[in-house]
C-alpha positions as CSV (number, residue, x, y, z in Angstrom):
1,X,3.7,32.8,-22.7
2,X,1.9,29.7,-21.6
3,X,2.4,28.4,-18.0
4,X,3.6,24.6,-18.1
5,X,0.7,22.5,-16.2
6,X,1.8,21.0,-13.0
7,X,2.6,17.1,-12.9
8,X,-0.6,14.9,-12.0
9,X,-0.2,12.3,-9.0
10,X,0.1,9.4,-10.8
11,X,2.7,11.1,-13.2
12,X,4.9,12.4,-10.0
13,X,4.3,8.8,-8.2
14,X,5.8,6.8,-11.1
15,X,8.5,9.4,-11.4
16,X,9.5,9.1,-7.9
17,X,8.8,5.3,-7.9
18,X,11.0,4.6,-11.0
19,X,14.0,6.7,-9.6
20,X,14.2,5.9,-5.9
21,X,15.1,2.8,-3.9
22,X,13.0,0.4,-2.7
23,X,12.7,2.3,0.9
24,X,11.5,5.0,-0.7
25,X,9.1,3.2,-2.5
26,X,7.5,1.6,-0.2
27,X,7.4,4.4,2.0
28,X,5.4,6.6,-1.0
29,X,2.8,3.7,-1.4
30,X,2.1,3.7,2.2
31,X,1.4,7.4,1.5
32,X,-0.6,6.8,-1.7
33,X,-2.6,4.5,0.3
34,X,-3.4,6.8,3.0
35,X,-4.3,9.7,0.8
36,X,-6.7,7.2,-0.9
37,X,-8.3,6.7,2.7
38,X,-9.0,10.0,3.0
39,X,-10.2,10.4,-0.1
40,X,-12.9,8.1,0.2
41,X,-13.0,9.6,3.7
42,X,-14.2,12.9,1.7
43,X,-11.2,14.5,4.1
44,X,-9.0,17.3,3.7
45,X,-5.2,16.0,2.4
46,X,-3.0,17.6,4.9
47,X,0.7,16.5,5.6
48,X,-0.5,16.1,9.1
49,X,-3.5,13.9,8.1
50,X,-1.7,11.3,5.7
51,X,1.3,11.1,8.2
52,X,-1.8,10.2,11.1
53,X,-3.7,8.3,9.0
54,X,-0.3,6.5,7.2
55,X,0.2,5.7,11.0
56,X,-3.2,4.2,12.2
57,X,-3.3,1.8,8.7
58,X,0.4,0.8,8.0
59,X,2.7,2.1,11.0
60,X,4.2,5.1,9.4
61,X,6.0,7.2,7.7
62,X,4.8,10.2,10.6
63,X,4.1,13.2,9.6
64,X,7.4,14.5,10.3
65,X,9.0,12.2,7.8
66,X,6.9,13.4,5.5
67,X,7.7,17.0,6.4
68,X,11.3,16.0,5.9
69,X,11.1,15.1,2.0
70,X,10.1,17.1,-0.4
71,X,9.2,14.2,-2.9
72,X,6.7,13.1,-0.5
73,X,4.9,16.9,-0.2
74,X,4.9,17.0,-3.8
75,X,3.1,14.2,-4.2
76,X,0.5,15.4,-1.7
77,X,0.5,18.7,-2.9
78,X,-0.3,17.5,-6.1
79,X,-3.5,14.9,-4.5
80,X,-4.3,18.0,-2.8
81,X,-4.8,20.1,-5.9
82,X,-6.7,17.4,-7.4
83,X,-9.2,17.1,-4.7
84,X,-9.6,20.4,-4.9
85,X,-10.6,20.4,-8.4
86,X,-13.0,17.9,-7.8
87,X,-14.4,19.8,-5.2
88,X,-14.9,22.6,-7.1
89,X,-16.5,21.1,-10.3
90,X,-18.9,19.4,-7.9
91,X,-17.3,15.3,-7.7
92,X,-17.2,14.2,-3.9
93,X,-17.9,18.0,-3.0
94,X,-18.7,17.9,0.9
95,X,-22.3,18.4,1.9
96,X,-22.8,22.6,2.5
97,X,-23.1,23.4,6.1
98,X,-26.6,24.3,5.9
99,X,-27.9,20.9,5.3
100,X,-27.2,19.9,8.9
101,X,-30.7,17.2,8.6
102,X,-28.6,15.3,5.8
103,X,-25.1,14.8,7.7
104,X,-26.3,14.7,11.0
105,X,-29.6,12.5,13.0
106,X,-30.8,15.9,14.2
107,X,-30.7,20.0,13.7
108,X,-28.7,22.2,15.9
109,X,-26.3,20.1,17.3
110,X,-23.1,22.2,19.1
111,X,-20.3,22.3,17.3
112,X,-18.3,19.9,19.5
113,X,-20.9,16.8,18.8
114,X,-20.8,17.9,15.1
115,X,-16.9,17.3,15.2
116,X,-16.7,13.7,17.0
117,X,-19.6,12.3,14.4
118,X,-17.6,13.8,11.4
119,X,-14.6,12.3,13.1
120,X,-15.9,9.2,13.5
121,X,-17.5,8.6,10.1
122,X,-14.1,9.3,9.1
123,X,-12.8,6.7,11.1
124,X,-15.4,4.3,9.8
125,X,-14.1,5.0,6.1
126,X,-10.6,4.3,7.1
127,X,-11.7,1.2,8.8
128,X,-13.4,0.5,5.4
129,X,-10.3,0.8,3.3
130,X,-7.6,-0.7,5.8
131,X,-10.7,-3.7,5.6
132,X,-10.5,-3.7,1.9
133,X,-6.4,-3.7,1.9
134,X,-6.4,-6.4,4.3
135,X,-9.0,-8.6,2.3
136,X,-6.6,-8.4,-1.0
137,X,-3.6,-8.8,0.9
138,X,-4.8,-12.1,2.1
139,X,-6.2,-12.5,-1.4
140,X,-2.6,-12.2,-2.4
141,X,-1.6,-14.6,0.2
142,X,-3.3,-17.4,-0.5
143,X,-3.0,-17.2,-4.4
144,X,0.7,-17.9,-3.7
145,X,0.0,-20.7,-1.3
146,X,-3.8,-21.7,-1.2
147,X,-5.5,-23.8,1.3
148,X,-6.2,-27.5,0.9
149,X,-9.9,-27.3,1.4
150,X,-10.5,-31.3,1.1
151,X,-7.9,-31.6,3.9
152,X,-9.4,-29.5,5.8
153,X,-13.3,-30.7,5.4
154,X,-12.0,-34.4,5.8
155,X,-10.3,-33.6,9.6
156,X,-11.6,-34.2,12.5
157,X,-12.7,-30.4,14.3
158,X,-11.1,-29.5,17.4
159,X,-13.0,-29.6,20.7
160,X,-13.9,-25.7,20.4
161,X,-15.0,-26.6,16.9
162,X,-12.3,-24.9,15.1
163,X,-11.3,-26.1,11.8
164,X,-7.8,-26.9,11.0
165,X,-5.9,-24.8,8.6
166,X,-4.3,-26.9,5.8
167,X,-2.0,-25.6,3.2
168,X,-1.1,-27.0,0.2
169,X,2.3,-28.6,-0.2
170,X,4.6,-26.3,-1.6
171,X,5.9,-28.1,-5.1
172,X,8.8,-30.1,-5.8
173,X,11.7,-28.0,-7.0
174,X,14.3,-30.2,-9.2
175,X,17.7,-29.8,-8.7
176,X,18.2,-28.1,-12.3
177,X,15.6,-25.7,-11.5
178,X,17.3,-25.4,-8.2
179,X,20.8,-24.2,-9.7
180,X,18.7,-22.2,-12.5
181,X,17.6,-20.0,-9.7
182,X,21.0,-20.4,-7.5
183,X,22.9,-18.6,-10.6
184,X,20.3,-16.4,-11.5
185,X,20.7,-14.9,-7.5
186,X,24.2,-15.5,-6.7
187,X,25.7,-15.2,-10.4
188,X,23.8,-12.8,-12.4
189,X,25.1,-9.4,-10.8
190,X,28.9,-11.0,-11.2
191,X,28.4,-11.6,-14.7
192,X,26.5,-8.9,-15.6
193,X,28.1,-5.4,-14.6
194,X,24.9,-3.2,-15.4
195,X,23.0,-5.3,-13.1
196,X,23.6,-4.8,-9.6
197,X,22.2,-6.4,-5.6
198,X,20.8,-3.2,-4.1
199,X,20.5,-3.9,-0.5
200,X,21.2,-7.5,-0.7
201,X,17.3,-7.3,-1.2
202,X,16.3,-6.7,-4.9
203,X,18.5,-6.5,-8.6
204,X,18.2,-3.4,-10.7
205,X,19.5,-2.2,-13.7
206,X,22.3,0.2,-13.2
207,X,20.3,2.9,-14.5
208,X,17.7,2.2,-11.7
209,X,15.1,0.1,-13.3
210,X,13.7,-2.9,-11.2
211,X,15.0,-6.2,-12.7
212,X,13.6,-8.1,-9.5
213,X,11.9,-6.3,-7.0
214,X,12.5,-7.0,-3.2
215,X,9.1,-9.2,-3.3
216,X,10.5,-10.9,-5.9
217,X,13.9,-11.6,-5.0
218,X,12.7,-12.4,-1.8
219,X,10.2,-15.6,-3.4
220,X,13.1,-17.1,-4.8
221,X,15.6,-16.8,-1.9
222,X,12.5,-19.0,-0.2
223,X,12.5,-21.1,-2.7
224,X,15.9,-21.9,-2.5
225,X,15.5,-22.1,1.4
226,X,16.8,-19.3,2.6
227,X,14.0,-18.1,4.3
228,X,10.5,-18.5,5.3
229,X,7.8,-19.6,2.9
């Protein structure tokens, strides 16, 4: 009898992403983002490690949380297993321990030197990848509400020299598109029994599928005014 093959990562993070709530969700691609750090890292996936490492890049969830829910030591088992593999058929293998002149400046280093330079080439790769997150986060930022360059080159600079940030204006909403949106939030879930407000945050399909997703339902709450831009 043939033993069924165990879920991939991605296969058990869009299970779990397509049947939770958005809490959860966010809380497993915090996760997914810290296991890719230590990926690139070339570190070991331990609950421990993501949980430190979930920490130091996006303020949680601990490792204790993580301890607490099995859907979130699945998935890690399951990264885990991967890296593994990779290891073993020679992708992103570690260095052997016998090659001391190719990972570190000199031979015969003790073992506690060895540890803080491996530690801190991790933290470097981190670094790297919360620096890469950061850049399209901003990315993402100023797609939405991009800067007015001319503005900007045509003031006058500060007295430190500093340059004035200018954003675009935000565009003109008319009042039907205004009430399009009005009923579309305030309406929709009262017309529509299969779509319900989860958490006053987000709309979702009573059989859990996103209809708008907390980012979503968020932009047009702004857009009506109800909160910041």
């Amino acid at each position: 009898m043939r033993m069924q093959a165990e879920p991939t990562a991605d296969a058990l993070f869009t299970s779990f992403r397509d049947e939770a709530g958005a809490k959860f969700v966010q809380a497993l691609e915090k996760i997914k983002g810290a296991c890719d750090a230590i990926v690139v890292a070339n570190g070991t996936l331990t609950y421990s490690q993501v949980g430190k490492v979930a920490v130091e890049l996006y303020g949680g969830p601990k490792a204790q949380s993580i301890l607490n829910n099995a859907k979130h030591k699945a998935y890690i088992d399951a990264r885990k297993r991967e890296q593994t593999s990779a290891w073993r058929s020679g992708k992103g293998e570690p260095v052997s321990k016998g090659s001391d002149t190719i990972r570190y400046p000199a031979e015969g280093l003790d073992y506690k030197t060895r540890r803080y330079i491996d530690d801190l080439r991790q933290r470097n790769s981190l670094l790297e990848a919360a620096m890469r997150e950061l850049k399209q986060q901003v990315l993402q930022a100023t797609e939405r509400r991009p800067l007015d360059l001319s503005a900007m080159l045509a003031a006058q600079p500060s007295l430190e020299g500093s340059v004035t940030v200018v954003k675009t204006e935000i565009p003109v909403i008319t009042e039907d598109a205004r009430e399009a949106i009005r009923i579309l939030i305030e309406e929709l879930p009262k017309r529509l029994p299969e779509i319900e407000l989860y958490q006053s945050k987000a709309f979702r399909l009573r059989t859990g599928e996103w209809l708008l997703a907390p980012a979503q339902y968020a932009a047009l709450k702004t857009l009506l005014g109800y909160g910041p831009c």
